[in-house]
N, C-alpha and C positions, 0 to 999 in steps of 0.2 A: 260542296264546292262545285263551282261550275267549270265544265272545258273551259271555256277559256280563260278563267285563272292560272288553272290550269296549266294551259299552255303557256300563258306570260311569263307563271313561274320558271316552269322548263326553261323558257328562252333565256331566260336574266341568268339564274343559274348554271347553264352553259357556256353561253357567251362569257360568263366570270370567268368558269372554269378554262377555258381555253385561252384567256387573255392571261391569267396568272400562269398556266403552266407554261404560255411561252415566255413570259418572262423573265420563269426561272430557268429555261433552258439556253436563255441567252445569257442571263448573269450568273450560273454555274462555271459558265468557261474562261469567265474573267478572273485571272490569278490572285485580285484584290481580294475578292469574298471566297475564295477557298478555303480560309479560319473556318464560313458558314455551311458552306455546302462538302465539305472532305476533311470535316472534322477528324475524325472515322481516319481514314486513310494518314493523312499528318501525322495521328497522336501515334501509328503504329509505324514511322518512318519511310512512309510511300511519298513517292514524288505522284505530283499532278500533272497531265497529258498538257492542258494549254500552258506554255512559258511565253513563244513570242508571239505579235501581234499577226494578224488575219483576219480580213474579209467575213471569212466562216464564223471567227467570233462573234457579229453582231448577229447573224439571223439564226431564229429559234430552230430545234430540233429534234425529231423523236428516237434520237439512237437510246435515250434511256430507258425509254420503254423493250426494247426490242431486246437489251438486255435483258430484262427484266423475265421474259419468258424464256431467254434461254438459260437464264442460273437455275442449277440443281439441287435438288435437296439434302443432297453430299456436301456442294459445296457449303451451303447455310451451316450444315451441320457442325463442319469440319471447320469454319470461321468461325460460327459465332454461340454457337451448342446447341442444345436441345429445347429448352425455352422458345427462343428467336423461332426453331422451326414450329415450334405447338404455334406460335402468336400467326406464322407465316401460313401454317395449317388452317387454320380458323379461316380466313379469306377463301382457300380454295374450297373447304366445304361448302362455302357459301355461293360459290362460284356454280359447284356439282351439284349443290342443291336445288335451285334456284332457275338455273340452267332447263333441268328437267322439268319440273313444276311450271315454269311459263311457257313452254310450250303445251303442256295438256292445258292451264289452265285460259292462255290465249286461244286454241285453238279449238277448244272445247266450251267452257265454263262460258268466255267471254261473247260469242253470238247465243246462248242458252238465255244468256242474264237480258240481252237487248232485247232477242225476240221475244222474252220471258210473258210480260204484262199484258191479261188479256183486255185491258183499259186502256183507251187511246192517251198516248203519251203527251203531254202539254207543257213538260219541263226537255223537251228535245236536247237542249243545251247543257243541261245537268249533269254531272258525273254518275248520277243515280240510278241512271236507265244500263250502268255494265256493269252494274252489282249484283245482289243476290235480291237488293230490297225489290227490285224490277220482277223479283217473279210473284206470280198471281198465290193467294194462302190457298194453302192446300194442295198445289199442283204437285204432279208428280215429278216432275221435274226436279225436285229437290230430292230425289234420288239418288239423281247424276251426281249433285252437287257430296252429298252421304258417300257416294264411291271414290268424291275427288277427295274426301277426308282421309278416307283410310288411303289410300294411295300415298298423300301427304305423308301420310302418320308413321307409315312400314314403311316407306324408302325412306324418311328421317333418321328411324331407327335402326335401320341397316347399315347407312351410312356412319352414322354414332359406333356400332359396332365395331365396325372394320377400321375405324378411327382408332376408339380406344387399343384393341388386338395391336394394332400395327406399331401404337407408340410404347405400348405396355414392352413388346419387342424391342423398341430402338432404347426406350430407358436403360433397360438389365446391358445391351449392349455396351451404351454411352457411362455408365457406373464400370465397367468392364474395362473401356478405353479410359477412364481418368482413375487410376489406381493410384497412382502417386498423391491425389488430391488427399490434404492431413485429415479433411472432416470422415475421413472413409476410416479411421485408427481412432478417432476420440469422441466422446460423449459431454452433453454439459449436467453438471448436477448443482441443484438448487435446494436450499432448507437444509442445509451441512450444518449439524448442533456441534457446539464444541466439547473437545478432547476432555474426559474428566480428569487425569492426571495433571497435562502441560495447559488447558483452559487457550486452547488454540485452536480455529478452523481447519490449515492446512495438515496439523499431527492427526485430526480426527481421520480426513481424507484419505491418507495414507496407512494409516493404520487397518482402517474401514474395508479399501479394497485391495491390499495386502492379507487381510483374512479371508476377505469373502471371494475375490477372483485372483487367485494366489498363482494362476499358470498363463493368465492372460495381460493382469493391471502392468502395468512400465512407469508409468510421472503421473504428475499433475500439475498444474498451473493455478492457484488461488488464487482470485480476485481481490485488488483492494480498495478501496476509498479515496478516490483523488479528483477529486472536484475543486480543492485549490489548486491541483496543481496542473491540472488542466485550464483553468484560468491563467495561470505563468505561462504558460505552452503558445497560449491564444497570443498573448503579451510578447513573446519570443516571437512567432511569427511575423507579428505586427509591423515588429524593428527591424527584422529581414526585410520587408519586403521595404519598406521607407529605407535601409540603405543604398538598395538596387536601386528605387526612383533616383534618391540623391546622387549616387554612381551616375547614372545617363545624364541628368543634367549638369554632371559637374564635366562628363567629360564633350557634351555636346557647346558646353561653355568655353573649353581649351581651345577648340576648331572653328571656334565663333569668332569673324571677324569685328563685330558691335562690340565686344565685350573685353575686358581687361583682365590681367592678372589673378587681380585682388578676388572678381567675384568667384574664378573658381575654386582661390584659398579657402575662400569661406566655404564653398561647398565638402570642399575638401574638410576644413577643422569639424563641420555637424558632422561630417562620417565619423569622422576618428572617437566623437564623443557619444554616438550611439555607440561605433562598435565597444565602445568599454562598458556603455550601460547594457550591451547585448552578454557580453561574459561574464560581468555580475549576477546576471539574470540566470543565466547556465550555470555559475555557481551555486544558486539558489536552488534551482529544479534538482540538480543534483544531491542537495543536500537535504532536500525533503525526501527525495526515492529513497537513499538511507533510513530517514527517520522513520517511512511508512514501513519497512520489514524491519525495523527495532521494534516502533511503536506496537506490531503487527493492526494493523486500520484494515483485517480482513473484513470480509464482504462474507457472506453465507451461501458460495457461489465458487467453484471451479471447472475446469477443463480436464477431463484426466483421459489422460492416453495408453493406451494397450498395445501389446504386441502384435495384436492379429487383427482383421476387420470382422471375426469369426467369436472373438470376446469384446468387441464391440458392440455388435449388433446383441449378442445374446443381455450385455450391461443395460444397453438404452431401452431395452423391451421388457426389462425384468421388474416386477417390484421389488425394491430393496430390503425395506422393512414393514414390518406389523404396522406401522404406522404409516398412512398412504402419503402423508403431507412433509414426510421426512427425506431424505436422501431422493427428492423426487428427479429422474436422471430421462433424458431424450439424446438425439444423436444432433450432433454439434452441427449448426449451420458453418456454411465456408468462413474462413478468416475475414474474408473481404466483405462477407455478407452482415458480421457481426456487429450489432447498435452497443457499443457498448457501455453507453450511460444509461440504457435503460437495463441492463443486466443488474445494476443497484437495486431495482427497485423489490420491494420483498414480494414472495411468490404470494404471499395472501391475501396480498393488496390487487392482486389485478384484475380479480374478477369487480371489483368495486370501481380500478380504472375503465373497465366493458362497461358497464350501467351507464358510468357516465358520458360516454361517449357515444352509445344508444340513443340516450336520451335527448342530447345535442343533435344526432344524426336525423331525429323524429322534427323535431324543434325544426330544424331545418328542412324537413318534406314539410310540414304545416305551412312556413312561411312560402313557401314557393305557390304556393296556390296563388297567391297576388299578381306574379307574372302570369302566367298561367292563365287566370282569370280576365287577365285584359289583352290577354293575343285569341282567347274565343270570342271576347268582344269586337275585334275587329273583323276575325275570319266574317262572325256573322253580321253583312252589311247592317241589315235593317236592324238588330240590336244596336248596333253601335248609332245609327241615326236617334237612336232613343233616348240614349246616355246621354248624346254631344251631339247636340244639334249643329252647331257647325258644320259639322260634318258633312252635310248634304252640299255642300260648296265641290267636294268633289265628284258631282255629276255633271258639273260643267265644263271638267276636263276630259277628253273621251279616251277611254282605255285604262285613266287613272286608277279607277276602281279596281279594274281586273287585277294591276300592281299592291293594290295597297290590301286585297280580298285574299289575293296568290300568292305573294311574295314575301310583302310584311310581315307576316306574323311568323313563319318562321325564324327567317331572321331575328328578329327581337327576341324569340323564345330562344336560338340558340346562341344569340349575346345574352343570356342570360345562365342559360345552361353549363357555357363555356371555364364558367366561376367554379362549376358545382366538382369536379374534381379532384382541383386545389383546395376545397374545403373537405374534403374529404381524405386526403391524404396528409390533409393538418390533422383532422381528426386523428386518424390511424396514428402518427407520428407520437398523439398522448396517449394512447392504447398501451404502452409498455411493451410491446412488442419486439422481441429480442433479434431479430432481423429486417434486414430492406425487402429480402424475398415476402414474409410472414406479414410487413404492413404490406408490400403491395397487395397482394394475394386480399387481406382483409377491404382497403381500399378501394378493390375492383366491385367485392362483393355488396358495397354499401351504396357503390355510383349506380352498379346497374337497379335493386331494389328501389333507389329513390327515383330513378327515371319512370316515368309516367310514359302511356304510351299516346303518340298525337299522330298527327295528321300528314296524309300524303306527303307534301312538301316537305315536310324533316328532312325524307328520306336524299332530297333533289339536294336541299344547302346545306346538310350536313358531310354529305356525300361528296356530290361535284365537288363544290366551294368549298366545304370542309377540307377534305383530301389536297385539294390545291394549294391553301396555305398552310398547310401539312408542309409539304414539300418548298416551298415558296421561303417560312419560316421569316417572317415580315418584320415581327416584333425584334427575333436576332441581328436580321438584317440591318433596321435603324439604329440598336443599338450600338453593333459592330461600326457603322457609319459615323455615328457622334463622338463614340471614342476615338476615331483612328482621326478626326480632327480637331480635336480640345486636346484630353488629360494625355491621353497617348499617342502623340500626334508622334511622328519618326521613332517609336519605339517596333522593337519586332511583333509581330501579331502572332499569336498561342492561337492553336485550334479551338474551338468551343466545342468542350467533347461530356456527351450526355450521354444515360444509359436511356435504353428504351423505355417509354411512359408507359407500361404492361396498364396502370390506376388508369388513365386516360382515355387511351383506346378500346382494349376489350371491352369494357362498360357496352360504350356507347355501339363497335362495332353488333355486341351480342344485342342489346335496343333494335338494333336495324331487324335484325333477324328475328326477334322474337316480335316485331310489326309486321313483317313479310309473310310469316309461318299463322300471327293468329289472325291474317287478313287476307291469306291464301283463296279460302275456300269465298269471303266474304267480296272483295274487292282483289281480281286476279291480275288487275289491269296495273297491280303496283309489282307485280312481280319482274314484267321486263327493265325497269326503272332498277330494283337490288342488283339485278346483274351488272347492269353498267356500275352500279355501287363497290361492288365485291373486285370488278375487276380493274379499276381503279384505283382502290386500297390497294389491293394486292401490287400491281405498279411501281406506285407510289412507296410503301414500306419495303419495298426490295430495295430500291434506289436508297433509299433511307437506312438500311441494315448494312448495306453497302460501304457507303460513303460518311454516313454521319453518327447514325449511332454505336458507342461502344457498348460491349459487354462486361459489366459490374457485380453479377452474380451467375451460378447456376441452380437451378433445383433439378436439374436433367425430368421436364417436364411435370412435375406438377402442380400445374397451372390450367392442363387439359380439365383432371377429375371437376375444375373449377366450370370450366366452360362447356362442356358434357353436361353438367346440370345446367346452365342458362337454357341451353337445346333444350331440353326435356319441359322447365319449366314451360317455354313456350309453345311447346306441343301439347301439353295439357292443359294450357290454356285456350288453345285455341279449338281444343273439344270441348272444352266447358263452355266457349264463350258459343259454338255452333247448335249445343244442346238446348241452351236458352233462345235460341235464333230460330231451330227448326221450330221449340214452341210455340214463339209468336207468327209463324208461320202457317198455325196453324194442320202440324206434321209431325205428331205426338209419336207416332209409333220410329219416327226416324231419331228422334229422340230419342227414346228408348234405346234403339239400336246400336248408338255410341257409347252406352256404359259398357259393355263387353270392350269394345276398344280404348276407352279409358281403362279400364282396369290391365290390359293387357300391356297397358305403357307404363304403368307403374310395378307392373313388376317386373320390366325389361329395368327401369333402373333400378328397382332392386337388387337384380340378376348381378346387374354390374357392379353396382358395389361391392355385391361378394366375389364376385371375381378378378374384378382388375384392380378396385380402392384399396386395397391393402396393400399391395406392390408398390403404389404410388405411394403410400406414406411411409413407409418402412423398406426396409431389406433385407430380405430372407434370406436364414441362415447356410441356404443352403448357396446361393450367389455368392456371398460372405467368402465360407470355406472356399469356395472355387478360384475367384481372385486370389485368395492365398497363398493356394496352390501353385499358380501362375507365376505370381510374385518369387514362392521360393524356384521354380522352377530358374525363373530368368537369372536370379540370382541380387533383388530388387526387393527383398523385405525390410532389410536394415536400414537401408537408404531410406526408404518410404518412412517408415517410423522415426527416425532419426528429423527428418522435416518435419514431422508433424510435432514434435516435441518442440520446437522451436518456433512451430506458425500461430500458437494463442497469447502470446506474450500481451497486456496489456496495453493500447498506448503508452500511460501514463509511466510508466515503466522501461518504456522502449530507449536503446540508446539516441542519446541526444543528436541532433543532425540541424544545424542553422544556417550551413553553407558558407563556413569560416575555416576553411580549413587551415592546421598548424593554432591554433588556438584552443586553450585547454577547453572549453566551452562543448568542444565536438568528441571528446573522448569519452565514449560509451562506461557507464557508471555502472550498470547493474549488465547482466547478460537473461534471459528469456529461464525460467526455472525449468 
């Protein structure tokens, strides 16, 4: 690429960025889109600062930045849990990392690589001459460059360190602070054979851990089969919510001076004639939840809940039986977190649904070459005059080029990219995967994999521009617009309340950084660029954690061990990719010199997985007993248990609620086992 693509890019990509953020700084304070921008805040009963009109409304503003750096990591914590803070963490590593690195390697690397070439330079304009490619083969010079590696590589790894240490602490803590949460008392177990006496799942269960954990087991919750009747359920809603429309227009009709009588009778008799097709409906749901615990429609799948977090923990870790594929038992994700039509599917089927969703995942890095292939077609001018001769039309516009060399192709590549996500977390969705933590977590792992790594400019429109309608939220924005003047035109506006896109983001944030990290030592000149990157996210998703997104699960952090390996990955790439670099450089022994440092990075993450990955995925018995403790101390055991017995209740199961109240239709049928 040449400077001044280069630069043009820069320029388009900032100028965006600064035109979209102030216009959402202007239209955040307008009370109409507050559904958009204080989703967040609404859904949890906060009022919003602007109500009456002012001057101050229309011009843009940076108080939300400013915020942004004074919110603490208490408060995230203590808002929005321990996730929010790991995703919140990520940014500032990138910030600390980044930070450091571009000054050694502006201040160092970067007149090293100009004055490098001892051939008079004839590409002056090039981006080529503040690279590594600028140095002469064989110079010593590339020594420096060997020192700025390891430098990279130890303060990467240091900082990973003191990451993991610090959260591996706030986890045991935050597990500590949510004692009361049910998934802390119960376990899920899957491949439950039935009982040979009564030829029943849930007599097996109980009998099962009534022998075998006879001082800790309390209940169980058996799963059953309700796939029609979660079809009724869909069908129940439906009519709810068509009574509601019909209610507002019938009563928007009464205060209508255009209107008559008659039409709001009529509106009036379709209510009266749903709500009785609605309590037919509730007669129905209710009379199948009967027939399923007659019929027993179990599922080879329950919840069983224990006295202690102490016969918890020792149940979800144990093997059960001689047989591995039996009584196969893990520790229950949160209630809120549970998919639970994919808890149907049978445990021996899913490594067969992973193949296939592999294979899809592959399918889909293969096709992506296409785009791909025709945004290096354009980056490189004189290919592209080759392909498409037209093309040369634009040298007769001046500067056109630098636009269409700088600019375009990122863009196009990341209107292409933008898809890849959502296809991805389709995927995951068929994975059977028995939580929204478990797809996401897989769904991040399959976005960053299939991202390929490109070129400077990513970093600028993903970044700037990216971030901007991050926050901006365009696509919300018009739809909010279109409804509030068609279908819902004088209806009250509901917040649009999301959880955090963890598939979305991380991906593409970890992409940045694993460009930044393997193109440190190569091109140092993109490092000042990450930081305005990192510190802009960060900005941005505070504002965002704040105001719009809610919290829909916890894993109380692990999502880190996830993004700890992205780091690593792309430090060992970018000794790999240097090893090959010193070679064609003609600097064989510096070469050499990086396998002691490659190897000393893999078994740094070795180190750590035996050290901190096991905390992350499990809970030691010995945390376990200690909550306990607590609990009986405070006088907080029975309570806690006594909820958790009641939080696995299946949907389909659950008491009826259609918002009719005094109609038989709402009177709870079954109660939670």
């Amino acid at each position: 690429m040449k400077a001044e693509s280069l630069v043009v890019s820069a320029a388009i990509n900032i100028g965006l960025a600064i035109l979209i953020l102030s216009l959402f700084s202007i239209l955040k304070k307008q009370p109409f889109y507050a559904p958009v921008y204080y989703a967040r805040r609404l859904s949890l009963g906060h009022r919003t600062d602007h109500q009456s009109f002012n001057f101050r409304r229309l011009l843009p503003e940076l108080n939300w930045i400013s915020r942004a750096v004074r919110v603490t990591e208490e408060e995230i914590l203590d808002n929005c849990g321990l996730d929010v803070l790991v995703f919140v963490r990520l940014f500032k590593f990138g910030i600390r990392f980044f930070v450091v690195c571009s000054i050694v390697g502006v201040l160092v690397l970067l007149p090293l690589n100009y004055t490098g070439s001892t051939v008079p330079n004839t590409s002056s304009h090039s981006m080529d001459a503040f690279t590594i490619s600028n140095i002469s083969s064989g110079s010593d010079r590339l020594w420096v460059h060997f020192s700025f590696l390891c430098f990279v590589s130890c303060y990467g790894m240091y900082l990973l360190y003191k990451e993991y240490n610090d959260l591996l602490f706030k986890r045991v803590q935050q597990l500590c602070n949510r004692r009361s949460e049910p998934d802390q008392f119960t376990i899920l177990v899957r491949e439950i054979p039935l009982c040979n006496e009564h030829k029943t799942r849930g007599c097996s269960v109980d009998h099962f851990f009534s022998k075998h954990h006879p001082y800790s087991y309390e209940s169980f919750q058996i799963l059953y089969d309700g796939k029609h009747l979660d079809k009724l359920l869909c069908q129940a809603k439906f009519l709810t919510k068509k009574i509601e429309d019909l209610r507002h227009l019938s009563s928007t009709k009464k205060y209508s001076r255009n209107s008559s009588a008659s039409d709001a009778w009529k509106y009036d008799a379709k209510i009266e004639k749903l709500e009785d097709m609605l309590q037919t409906l509730g007669c129905e749901i209710r009379r199948i939840q009967c027939r399923m615990t007659i019929e027993q429609k179990e599922l080879p799948v329950a919840f069983v809940t224990f006295s202690s977090r102490w016969g918890a923990v020792l149940a979800a870790q144990s093997q059960q039986h001689t047989n591995p594929l039996l009584w196969i038992t893990e520790v229950a994700p949160e209630p809120r977190d549970v998919i639970w039509q994919n808890l149907a599917i049978q445990y021996r089927h899913l490594p067969l649904y992973r193949i296939v969703i592999i294979v899809a995942a592959s399918l889909l890095t293969i096709f992506f070459v296409i785009p791909v292939t025709a945004v290096q077609g354009i980056a490189k001018y004189d290919r592209l005059k080759k392909w498409f001769p037209p093309a040369m039309a634009v040298d007769l516009i001046p500067k056109l080029r630098s636009i269409i060399t700088g600019y375009l192709p990122s863009a196009i590549l990341n209107g292409c990219i933008y898809i890849v996500p959502f296809a991805m977390i389709g995927l995951a969705r068929l994975a059977g995967y028995i939580s929204r933590s478990k797809k996401d977590i897989n769904a991040c792992n399959m976005v960053f994999y299939f991202l390929a790594d490109f070129f400077m400019t990513y970093i600028l429109t993903n970044g700037l521009a990216g971030f901007s309608l991050e926050i901006l939220q365009p696509g919300l924005l018009l739809w909010d617009t279109l409804k509030s003047y068609t279908w819902d035109h004088g209806k009250k506006k509901h917040p649009y309340v999301y959880s955090l896109p963890y598939y979305r983001i991380i991906p593409f944030v970890a992409l940045c950084m694993l460009i930044g990290i393997v193109y440190a030592v190569v091109s140092p000149l993109l490092l000042p660029f990450l930081v305005g990157y990192f510190l802009l996210g960060y900005a941005v998703f505070i504002n965002q954690i704040e105001n719009v997104y809610i919290t829909t699960y916890e894993t109380c952090g692990r999502y880190w061990p996830y993004i700890h390996h992205y780091i690593i990955v792309a430090i060992i790439l970018m000794q790999v990719t240097t090893i090959g670099l010193f070679g064609l450089k003609a600097k064989p022994s510096a070469s050499f010199s990086i396998i002691p440092l490659l190897v000393v990075t893999i078994l740094f993450n070795e180190y750590c997985k035996i050290r901190f990955l096991p905390t992350f995925n499990q809970v030691s018995v010995q945390e376990a007993k200690k909550n306990d403790e607590l609990d009986k101390k405070d006088g907080l055991m029975e309570e806690n248990v006594r909820k958790a017995l009641d939080a696995y209740s299946p949907p389909c199961l659950r008491p009826l609620d259609l918002g009719m109240e005094g109609t038989s239709s709402t009177k709870p049928f079954l109660s939670p086992a």
